[in-house]
Structures are given as C-alpha cells and as structure tokens.
LUMDO-801204 format. One record per residue (C-alpha): x, y, z; residue in three letters; residue number from 1. Coordinates in Angstrom, 2 decimals. Layout:
<atoms>
X;Y;Z;Ala;NUM
...
</atoms>
This chain:
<atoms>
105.70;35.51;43.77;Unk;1
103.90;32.32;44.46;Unk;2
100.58;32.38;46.68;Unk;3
102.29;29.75;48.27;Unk;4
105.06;32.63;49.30;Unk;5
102.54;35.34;49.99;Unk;6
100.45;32.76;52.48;Unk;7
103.68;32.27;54.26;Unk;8
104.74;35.58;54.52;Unk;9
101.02;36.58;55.60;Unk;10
101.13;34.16;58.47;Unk;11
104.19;35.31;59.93;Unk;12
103.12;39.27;59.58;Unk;13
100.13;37.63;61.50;Unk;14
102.38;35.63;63.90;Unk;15
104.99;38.78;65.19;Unk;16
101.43;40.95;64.99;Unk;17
100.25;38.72;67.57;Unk;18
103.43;38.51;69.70;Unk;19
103.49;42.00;69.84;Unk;20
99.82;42.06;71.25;Unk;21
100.60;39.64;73.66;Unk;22
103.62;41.29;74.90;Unk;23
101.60;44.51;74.99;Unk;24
99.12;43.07;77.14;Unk;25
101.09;41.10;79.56;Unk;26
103.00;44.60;80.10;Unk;27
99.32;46.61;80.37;Unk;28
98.53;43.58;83.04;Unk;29
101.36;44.09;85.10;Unk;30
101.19;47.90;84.86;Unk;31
97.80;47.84;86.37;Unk;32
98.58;44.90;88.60;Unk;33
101.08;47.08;90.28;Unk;34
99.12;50.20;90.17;Unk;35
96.20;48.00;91.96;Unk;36
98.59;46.73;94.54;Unk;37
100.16;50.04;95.69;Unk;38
96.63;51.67;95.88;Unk;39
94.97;49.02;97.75;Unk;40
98.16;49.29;100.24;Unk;41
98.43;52.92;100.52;Unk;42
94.62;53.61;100.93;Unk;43
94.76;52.97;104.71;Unk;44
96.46;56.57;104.71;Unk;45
93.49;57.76;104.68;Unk;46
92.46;56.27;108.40;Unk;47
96.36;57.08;109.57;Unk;48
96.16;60.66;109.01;Unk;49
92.55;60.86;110.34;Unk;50
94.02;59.72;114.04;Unk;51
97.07;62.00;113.07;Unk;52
94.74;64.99;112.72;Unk;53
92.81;63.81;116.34;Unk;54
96.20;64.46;118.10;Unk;55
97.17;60.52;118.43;Unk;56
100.50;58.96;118.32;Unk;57
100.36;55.46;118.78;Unk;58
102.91;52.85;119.35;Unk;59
102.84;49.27;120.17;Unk;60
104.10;47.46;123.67;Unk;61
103.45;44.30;124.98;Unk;62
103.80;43.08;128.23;Unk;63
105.40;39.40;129.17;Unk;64
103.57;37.84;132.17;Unk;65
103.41;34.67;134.44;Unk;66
99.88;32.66;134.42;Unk;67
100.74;30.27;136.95;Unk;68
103.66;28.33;136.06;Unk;69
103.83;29.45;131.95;Unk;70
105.15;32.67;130.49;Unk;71
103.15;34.73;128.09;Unk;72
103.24;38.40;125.78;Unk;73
100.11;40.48;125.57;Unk;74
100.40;43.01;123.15;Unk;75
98.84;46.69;124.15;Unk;76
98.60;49.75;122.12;Unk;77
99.70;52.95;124.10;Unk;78
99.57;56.63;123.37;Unk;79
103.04;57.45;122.84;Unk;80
102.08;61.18;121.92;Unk;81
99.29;63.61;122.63;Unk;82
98.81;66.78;120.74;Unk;83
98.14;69.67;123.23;Unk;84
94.25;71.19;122.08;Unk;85
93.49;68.45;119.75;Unk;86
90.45;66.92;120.20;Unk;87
92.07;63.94;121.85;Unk;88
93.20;65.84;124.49;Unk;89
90.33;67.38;125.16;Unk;90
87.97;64.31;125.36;Unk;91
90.88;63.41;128.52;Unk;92
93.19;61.41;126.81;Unk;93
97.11;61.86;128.02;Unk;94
100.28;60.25;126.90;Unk;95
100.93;57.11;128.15;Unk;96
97.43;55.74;128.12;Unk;97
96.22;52.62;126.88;Unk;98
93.76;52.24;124.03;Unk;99
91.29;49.30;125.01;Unk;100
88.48;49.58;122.15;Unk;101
87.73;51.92;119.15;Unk;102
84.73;51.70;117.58;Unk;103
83.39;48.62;119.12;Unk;104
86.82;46.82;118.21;Unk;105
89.50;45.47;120.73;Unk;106
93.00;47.21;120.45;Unk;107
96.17;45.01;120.39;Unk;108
97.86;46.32;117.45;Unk;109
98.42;49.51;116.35;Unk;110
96.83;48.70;112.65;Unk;111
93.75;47.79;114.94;Unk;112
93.17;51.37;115.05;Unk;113
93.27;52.75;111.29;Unk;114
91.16;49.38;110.56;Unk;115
88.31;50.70;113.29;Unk;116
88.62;54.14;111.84;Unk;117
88.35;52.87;108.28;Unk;118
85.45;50.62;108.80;Unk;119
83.27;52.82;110.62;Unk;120
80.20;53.74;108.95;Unk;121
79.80;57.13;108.39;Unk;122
81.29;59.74;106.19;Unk;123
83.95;62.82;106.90;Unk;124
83.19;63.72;110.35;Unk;125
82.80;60.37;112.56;Unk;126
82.17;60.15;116.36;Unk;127
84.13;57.11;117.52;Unk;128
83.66;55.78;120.65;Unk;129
86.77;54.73;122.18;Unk;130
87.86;52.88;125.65;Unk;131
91.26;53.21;127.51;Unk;132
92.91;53.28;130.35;Unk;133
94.35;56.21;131.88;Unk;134
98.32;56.07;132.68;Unk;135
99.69;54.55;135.42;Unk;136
100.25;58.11;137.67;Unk;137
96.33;59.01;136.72;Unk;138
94.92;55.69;137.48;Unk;139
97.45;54.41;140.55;Unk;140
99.56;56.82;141.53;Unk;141
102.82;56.37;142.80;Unk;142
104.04;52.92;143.72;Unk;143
107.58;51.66;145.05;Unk;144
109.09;48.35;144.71;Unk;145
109.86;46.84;147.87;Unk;146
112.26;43.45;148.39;Unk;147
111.04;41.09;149.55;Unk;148
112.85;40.05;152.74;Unk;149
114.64;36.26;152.32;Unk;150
113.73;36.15;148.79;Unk;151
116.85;37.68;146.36;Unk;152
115.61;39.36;143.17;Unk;153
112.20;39.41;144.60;Unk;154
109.98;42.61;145.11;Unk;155
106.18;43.63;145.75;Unk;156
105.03;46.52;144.53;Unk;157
103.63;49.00;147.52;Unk;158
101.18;52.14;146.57;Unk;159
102.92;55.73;147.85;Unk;160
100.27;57.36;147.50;Unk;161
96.69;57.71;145.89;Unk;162
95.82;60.85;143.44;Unk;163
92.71;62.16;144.99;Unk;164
89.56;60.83;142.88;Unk;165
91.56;58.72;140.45;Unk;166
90.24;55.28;139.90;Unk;167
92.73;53.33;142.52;Unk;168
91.01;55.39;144.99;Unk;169
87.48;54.87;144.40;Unk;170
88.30;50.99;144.30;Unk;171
88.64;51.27;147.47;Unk;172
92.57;51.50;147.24;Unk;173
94.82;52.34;149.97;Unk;174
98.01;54.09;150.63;Unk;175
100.70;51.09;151.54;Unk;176
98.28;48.30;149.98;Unk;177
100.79;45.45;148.41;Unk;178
99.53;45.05;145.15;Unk;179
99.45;41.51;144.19;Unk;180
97.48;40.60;140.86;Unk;181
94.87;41.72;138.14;Unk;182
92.61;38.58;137.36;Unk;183
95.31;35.72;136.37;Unk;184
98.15;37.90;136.15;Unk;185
101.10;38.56;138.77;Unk;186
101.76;41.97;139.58;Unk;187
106.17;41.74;139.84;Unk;188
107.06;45.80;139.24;Unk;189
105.74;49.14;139.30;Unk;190
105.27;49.26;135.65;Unk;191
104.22;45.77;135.85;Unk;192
101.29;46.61;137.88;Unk;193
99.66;49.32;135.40;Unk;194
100.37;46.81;132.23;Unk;195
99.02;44.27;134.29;Unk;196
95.34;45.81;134.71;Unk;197
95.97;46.97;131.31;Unk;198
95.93;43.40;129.79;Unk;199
93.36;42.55;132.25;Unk;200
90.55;44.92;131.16;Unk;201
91.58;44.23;127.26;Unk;202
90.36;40.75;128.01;Unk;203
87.62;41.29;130.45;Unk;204
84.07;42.79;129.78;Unk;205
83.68;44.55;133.22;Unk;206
85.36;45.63;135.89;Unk;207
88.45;43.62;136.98;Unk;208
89.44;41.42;139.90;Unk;209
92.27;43.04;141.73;Unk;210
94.00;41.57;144.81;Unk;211
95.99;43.51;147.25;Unk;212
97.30;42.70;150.65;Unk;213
96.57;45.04;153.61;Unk;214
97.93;44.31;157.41;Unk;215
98.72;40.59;156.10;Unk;216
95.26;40.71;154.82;Unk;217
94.95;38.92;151.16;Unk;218
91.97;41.27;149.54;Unk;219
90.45;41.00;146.69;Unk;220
88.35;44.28;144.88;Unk;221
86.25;44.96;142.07;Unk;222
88.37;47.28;140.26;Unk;223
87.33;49.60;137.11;Unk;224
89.80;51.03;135.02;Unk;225
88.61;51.23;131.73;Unk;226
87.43;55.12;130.30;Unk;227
85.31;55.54;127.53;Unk;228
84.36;58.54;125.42;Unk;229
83.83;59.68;121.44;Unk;230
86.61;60.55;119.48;Unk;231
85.81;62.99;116.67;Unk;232
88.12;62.02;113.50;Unk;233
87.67;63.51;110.31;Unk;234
87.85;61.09;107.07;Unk;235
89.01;62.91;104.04;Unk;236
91.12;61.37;101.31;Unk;237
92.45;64.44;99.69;Unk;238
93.28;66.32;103.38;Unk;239
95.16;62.94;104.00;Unk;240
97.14;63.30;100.31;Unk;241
98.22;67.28;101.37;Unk;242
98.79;66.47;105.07;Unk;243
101.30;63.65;103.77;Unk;244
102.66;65.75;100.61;Unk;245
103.08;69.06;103.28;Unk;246
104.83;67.36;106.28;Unk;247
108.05;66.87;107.47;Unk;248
108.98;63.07;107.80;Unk;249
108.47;61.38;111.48;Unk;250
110.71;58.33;111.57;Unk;251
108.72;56.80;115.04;Unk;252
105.02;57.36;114.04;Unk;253
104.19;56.60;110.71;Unk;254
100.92;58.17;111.04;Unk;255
102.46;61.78;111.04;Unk;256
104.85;60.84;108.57;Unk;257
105.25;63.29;105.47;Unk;258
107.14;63.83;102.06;Unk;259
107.92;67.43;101.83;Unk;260
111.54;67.19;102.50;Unk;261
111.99;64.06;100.00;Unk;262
109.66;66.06;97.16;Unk;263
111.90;69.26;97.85;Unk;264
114.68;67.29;97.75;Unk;265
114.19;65.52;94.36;Unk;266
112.94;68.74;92.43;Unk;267
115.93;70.50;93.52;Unk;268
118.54;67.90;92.72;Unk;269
116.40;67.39;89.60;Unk;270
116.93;71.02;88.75;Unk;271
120.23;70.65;89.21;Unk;272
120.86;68.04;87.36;Unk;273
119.47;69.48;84.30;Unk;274
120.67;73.25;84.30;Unk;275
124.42;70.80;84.24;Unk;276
123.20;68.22;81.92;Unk;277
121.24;69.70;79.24;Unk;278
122.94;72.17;78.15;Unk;279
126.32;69.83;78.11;Unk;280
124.53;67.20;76.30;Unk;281
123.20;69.40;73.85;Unk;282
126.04;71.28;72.96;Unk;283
128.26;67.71;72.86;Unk;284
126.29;66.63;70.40;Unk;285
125.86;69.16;68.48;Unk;286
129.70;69.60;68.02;Unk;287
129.80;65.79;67.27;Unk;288
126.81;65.81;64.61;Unk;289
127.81;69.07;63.08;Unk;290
131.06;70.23;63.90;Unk;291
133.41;67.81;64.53;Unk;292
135.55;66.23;61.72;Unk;293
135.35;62.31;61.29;Unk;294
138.61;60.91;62.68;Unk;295
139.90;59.00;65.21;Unk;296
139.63;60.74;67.92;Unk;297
135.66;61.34;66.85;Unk;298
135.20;57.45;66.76;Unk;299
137.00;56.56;70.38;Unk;300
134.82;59.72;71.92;Unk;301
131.79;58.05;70.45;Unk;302
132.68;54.60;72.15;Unk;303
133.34;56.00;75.09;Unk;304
130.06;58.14;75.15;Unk;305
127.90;54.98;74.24;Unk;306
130.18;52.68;76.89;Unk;307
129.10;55.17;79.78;Unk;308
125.78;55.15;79.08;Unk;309
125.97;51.63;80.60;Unk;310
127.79;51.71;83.30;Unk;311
126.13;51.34;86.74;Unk;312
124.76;54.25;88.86;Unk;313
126.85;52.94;91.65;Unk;314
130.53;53.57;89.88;Unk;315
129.10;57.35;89.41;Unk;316
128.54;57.27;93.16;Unk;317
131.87;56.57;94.07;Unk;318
132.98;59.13;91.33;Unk;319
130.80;61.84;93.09;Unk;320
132.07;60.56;96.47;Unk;321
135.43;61.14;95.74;Unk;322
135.52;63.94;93.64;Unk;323
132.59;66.10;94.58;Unk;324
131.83;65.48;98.14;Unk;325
135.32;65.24;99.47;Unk;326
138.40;66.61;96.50;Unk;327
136.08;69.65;95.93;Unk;328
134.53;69.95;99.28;Unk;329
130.76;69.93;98.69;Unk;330
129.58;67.20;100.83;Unk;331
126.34;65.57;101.36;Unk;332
124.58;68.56;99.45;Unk;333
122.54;69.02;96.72;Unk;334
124.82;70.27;94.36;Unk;335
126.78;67.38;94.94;Unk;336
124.14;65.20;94.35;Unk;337
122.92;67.24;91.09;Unk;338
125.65;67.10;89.85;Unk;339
126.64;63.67;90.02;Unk;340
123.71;62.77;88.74;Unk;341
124.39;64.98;85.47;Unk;342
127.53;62.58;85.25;Unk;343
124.87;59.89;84.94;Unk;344
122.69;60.63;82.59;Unk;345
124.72;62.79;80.36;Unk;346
126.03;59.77;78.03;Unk;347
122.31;58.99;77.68;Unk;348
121.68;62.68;76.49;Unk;349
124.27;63.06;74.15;Unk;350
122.97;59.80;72.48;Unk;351
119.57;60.85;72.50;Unk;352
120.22;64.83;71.15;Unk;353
122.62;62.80;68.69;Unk;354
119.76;60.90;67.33;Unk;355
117.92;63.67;66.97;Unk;356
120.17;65.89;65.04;Unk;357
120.43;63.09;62.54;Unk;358
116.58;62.92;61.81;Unk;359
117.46;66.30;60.20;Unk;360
116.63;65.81;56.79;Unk;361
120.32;66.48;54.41;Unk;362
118.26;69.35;52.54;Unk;363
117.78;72.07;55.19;Unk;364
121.11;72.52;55.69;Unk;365
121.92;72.49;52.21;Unk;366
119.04;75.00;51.65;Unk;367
120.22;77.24;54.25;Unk;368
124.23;76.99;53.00;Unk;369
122.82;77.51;49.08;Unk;370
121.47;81.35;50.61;Unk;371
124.90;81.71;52.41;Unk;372
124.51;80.90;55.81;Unk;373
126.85;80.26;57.97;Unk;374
127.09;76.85;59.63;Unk;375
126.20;78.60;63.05;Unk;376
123.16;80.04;61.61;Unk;377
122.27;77.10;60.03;Unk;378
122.16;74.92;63.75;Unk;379
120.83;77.96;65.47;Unk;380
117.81;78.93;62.98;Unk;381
117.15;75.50;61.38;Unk;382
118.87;72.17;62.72;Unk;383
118.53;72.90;66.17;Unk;384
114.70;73.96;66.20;Unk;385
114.07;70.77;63.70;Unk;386
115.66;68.28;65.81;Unk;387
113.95;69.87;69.32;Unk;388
110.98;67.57;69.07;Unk;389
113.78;64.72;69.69;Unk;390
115.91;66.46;71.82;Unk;391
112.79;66.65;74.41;Unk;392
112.18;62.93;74.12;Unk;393
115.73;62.33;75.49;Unk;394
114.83;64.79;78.34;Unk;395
112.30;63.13;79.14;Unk;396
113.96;59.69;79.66;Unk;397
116.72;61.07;81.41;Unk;398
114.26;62.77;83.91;Unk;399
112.85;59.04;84.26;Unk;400
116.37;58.15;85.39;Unk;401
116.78;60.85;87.29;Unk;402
114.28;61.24;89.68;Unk;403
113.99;57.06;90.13;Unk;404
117.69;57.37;90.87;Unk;405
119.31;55.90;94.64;Unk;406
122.17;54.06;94.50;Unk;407
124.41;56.61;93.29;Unk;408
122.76;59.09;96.17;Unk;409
123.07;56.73;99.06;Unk;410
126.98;56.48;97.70;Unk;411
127.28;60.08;97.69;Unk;412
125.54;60.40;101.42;Unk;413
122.17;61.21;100.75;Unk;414
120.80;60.94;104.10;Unk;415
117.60;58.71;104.47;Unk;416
116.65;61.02;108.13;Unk;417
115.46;64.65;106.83;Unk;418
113.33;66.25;109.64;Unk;419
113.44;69.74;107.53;Unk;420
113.28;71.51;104.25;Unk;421
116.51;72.29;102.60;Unk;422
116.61;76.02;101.76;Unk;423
120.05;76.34;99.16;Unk;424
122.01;74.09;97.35;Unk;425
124.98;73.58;100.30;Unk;426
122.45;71.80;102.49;Unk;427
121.76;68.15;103.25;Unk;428
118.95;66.10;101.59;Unk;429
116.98;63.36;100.97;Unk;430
114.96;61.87;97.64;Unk;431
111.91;60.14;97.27;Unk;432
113.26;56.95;96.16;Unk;433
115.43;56.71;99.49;Unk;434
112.30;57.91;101.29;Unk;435
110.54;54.86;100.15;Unk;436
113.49;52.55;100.97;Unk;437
114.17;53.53;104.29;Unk;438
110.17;53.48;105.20;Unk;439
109.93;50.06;103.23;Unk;440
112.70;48.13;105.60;Unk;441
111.23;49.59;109.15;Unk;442
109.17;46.90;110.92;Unk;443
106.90;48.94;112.36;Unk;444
103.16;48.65;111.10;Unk;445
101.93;51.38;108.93;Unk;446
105.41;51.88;107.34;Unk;447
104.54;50.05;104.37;Unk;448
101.48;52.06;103.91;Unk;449
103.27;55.54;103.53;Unk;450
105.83;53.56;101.73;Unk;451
102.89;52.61;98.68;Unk;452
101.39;56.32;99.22;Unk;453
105.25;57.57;98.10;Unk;454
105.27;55.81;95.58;Unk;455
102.17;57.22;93.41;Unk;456
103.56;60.62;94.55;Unk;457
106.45;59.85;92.57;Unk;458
104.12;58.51;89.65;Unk;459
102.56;61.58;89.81;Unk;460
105.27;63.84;89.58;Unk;461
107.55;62.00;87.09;Unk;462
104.09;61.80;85.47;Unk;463
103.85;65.98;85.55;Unk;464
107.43;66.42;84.91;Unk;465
107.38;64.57;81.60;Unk;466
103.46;65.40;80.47;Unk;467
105.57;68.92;80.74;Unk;468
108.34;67.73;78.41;Unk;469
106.04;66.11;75.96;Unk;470
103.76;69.26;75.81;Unk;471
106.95;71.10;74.73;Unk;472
107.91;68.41;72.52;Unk;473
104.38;68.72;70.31;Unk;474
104.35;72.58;70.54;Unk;475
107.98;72.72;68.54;Unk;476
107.04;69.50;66.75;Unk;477
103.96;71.21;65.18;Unk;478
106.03;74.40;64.33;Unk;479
108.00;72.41;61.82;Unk;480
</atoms>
C-alpha cells in the first residue's frame, strides 16, 4: 500500500473520529442545556411549598374599574384557602383576604409571592412581614345594593350593618352610609366596594381616601384598611421535593400540588407491563432463536415482529380501547393500561432478547449437546444465562418506553384528574407523563413550575429503574 493510500485513509479515520466528537458534544450540550432549563424552572418549588406549608392558597383576581371616563383591570392576589391551625391562620389571616405586600414587595400576581419568599434573606426559618386586607365581611360588613331611583341598571351600595371594632367602624363608618369611592375609583357593587379599597391601598402608602354620603351629605374619611404582621415560612429544598413526591395532585392551587398518584400510577402500570411482557418476549424469542424451524412461516413472523416494533403508540391505543377497555370489560384501569402497553413494547423485546441469544457463541451449545444434553437443558443451564447480560439491555430500553409512554394511555382513558391513590389493578389512574401534560397546558402561574419539578422526578426514577437493570446486567455479565 502506497503512503499516499495510508495518508488518505488516516485522514478520513481522523475525519469520522471527529464527527463523532462533535456529534457527541452537541448531544452532551443539549443534555445539559435541558437539564439547566428544567432546574432553573422548577427551583421556585422550593418558595411554593414554603407558603403551602404556612397554610396559604392563593389565587389571582382582578378587578375592572372606571377612572373617570376610561376603563381599567387591577390585578389583586386573594387568599382563596386558609389552612385551619397553620401559622397563617393564626397570625389572623382568613379566606378571602387580600395580600397587599410580602416582604417589602407589592402583591399583584400570584408569582409575586414565591419571588418575595425566595428572595428573602435568611435561611430555613424566615419571618416575613406581610400586609393585607381583611375580607370584605371583616373589614365592612354587610352592604346591599340599592337602585338608584330614575336611573335603570344603576345601584349604590348602602352599609347594613358594621361588625363591632372592624376597620369600617373605627373610620368613622356608619350604618346606612352610601358608599361612593376609594381614592379615584367608583364604588358600583357590593363586591365592588371591598375590591375597590383593595386596589386603593395596593397603590397608596397610607391610609386611603374614602367618600361616603350620609343625609345627602358627600363625606370624605381617612380610611385604613391595610393589616400587617410576620409570616413564619420555612425554606427547605428537600421538605419541598417529599411534600411534592407525597401529595395528592390539586388541580386549582399549584402550590399544594403533588405526584403521588401519577408515581403510583406509573410503577404499577410499569409492573404490569413487565410481569406481561417479559416473560412473552423472552420465551418468543427463545422459540424463534432456538426452537423454531426456518420456514416460511418463521420468516413472515419475523417481519411482522420487526414491522410492529414501528408502529405508533397511538394504533396500540385504539387496540387497547377496543379490546381491553370495552370487548373484555376492564376499563380505564391499570391492567388495561399495563397491558396495552406490553402490546407496545413487546416487538421491541423480542428483537432485543433475539439479539441477544445470537451473541451466544456456536460452541456452548455444541459443548453442552457433545455431553448429551438436551436442547432444554442446554437454553436453561447455558444459552439463557449467557445471553442475560443482553436480555437486560432490552429491558432496560423498553422500560425507557414505557414509563415516557402517553399517547397510547390518553387513548385508552387514562385520566389526567387523580385526587387519590389507586389501591388494585381495577382502579382508575394517571402517569407521570400525562401529569406533566395536563399541568404544562393550564394557564395558571406556577403550573409550569411543578410541571419542570415532574419532570426530574421522572429522570430520577427511569434513572433508578434502569441503574437497577444495568446492576443486574453486570452481576450475570461477570458470571460468564
């Protein structure tokens, strides 16, 4: 060979050797890209389950007022929820009040709050201090909407009567006072009214301007609605992880949100997908690779076997619909699920146990036939337990598929609302990967926090479940 030759074929050894670094570090990049991106967005669960574990449920309102002759929306933050003998409650906060300020930072969206708790200096325990203002019963008391006379569709809001020491009172407040405005904004409706101071003391720095009309009197008092206390939250990263791993899912308040049904879910349909598939695709190839004579017959099943390894999840879904949930009466259940997704990923088995059966060297089962064994003893006692190091790998990639799996459960009816743990294989479920869809598409904010924090839970166990496989993998591997 000429050196000319051996330079060539030197520089392209050195050309694919570099494409395959480059490839190998574009994937490495994007692996860790997306591992970045998901942690960055889920660490904010951290702040989420802190206000969780104060007794707060927040949501977001806004209220649309008239400022003279234009039309505007205020956003407010109210406590939709209040855990009874959380510290919450017991600082005085009650559902249906309005968070003003935490930690020295206004309130108008509900992220507003995980950002103050995240940012606050400190460490586990912090003492927040936090503004609101009490509900609209606490701080006004009852009101009525009156019409106004000659005016259709008109009304003025009229106070029933005043809760002895609330603020209304100590303003100076009066039972039958018309209540007329907050600063620059209208008061048009009972519930009007209360959003209306609401807004007013978000925006002001002291007490608020209130007018009221008493005995065709226009009045106008210094009004103080705003609370203020310190909130104790604790700030712990790996209570946050269990809280969220160990709790039911909460489809309105993503800070109370939780994965245990979803985990449950996936093991067991997991479980039940292999007890069906393993020992299926096992024994089908076996019988192929060892048993079965080459005809025919032996070639079509192996086209078919390799053709439904590609079809799409979705066509088993319809398969499992039909058959499973509905011809054989199993429904939206686990088993149902399980097994359809056995149908799935059993082509992929039976290729990979194939494979593996094959990378069984000619000689040991000549050695074991030259001693007179039978061709049972000779799979049992020798092919099997050499090809077992390849049989795992193929577990392990169908687990992959498995547990990543949605299409074909949403087909089947998985449901994406699971407020409770199944307890057999007859009951209704969810998986993680529909978990993370259904909290990925809500608007709401936080959603797409627990969303990110679902998905490294499912790293994490389809990073156990095949650390597990490979473990067994090397044990047998190093036997042989």
């Amino acid at each position: 060979m000429s050196e000319a030759k051996r330079a060539w074929r030197r520089s392209k050894g050195a050309l694919f050797a570099l494409v395959a670094a480059v490839s190998l570090g574009l994937g490495l990049v994007v692996v860790a890209v997306l591992l970045i991106t998901t942690g960055l967005n889920s660490w904010r669960l951290v702040a989420m389950r802190a206000t969780a574990d104060a007794g707060l449920s927040l949501s977001l309102r806004s209220l649309q007022a008239s400022t003279g002759s234009q039309q505007a929306y205020y956003p407010y933050v109210v406590l939709a929820q209040v855990a009874s003998n959380s510290r919450a409650e017991k600082l005085g906060l009650r559902q249906g009040d309005a968070l003003i300020r935490v930690a020295g930072q206004g309130i108008t969206r509900v992220s507003a709050v995980w950002e103050a708790v995240e940012q606050a200096p400190g460490g586990r325990d912090l003492r927040l201090p936090i503004a609101w203002v009490p509900n609209s019963r606490q701080l006004l008391g009852e009101l009525r909407a009156e019409a106004i006379p000659n005016t259709p569709g008109r009304f003025r809001v009229v106070i029933s009567t005043l809760p002895p020491g609330s603020p209304a009172e100590q303003a100076g407040l009066q039972t039958g006072d018309v209540l007329l405005s907050a600063n620059d904004l209208s008061i048009m409706g009972t519930r009007q009214a209360w959003e209306a101071i609401v807004i007013a003391t978000q925006r002001a720095s002291g007490p608020i301007t209130l007018q009221v009309e008493r005995d065709s009197q226009i009045l106008t008092l210094p009004f103080t609605a705003q609370q203020q206390g310190e909130l104790t939250v604790q700030r712990a990263a790996w209570r946050a992880l269990w809280a969220f791993v160990s709790s039911l899912n909460e489809p309105r308040y993503p800070e109370h949100a939780g994965l245990a049904s979803a985990i449950l879910g996936s093991l067991y349909v997991v479980f039940v997908m292999a007890i069906v598939a393993f020992p299926l695709g096992i024994g089908a190839a076996l019988y192929l690779e060892e048993y079965a004579s080459r005809s025919t017959l032996t070639e079509i099943l192996q086209v078919l076997i390799a053709n439904l390894a590609g079809v799409p999840s979705v066509v088993y879904g319809i398969i499992g619909l039909e058959i499973l949930a509905r011809a054989a009466g199993l429904g939206r259940s686990i088993l149902a699920g399980g097994i359809a997704l056995a149908l799935l990923i059993l082509p992929i088995m039976i290729l990979a146990a194939r494979e593996a059966l094959r990378t069984v060297p000619p000689w040991v089962r000549e050695a074991a036939y030259s001693v007179g064994a039978t061709r049972w003893q000779t799979v049992r006692h020798h092919v099997l337990p050499y090809a077992l190091p390849g049989i795992f790998t193929g577990m392990i990639l169908t687990l992959s598929r498995a547990i990543g799996e949605a299409a074909l459960l949403i087909l089947l009816g998985a449901f994406l609302y699971v407020t409770y743990v199944p307890t057999n294989l007859k009951d209704s479920f969810t998986v993680i990967p529909l978990q993370i869809f259904d909290w990925a598409t809500k608007p709401q904010e936080g959603f797409t926090t627990i969303a990110a924090a679902a998905i490294l839970v499912l790293l994490g166990i389809l990073l156990i479940l095949n650390a597990t496989a490979i473990a067994l993998r090397n044990r047998f591997q190093m036997r042989w």
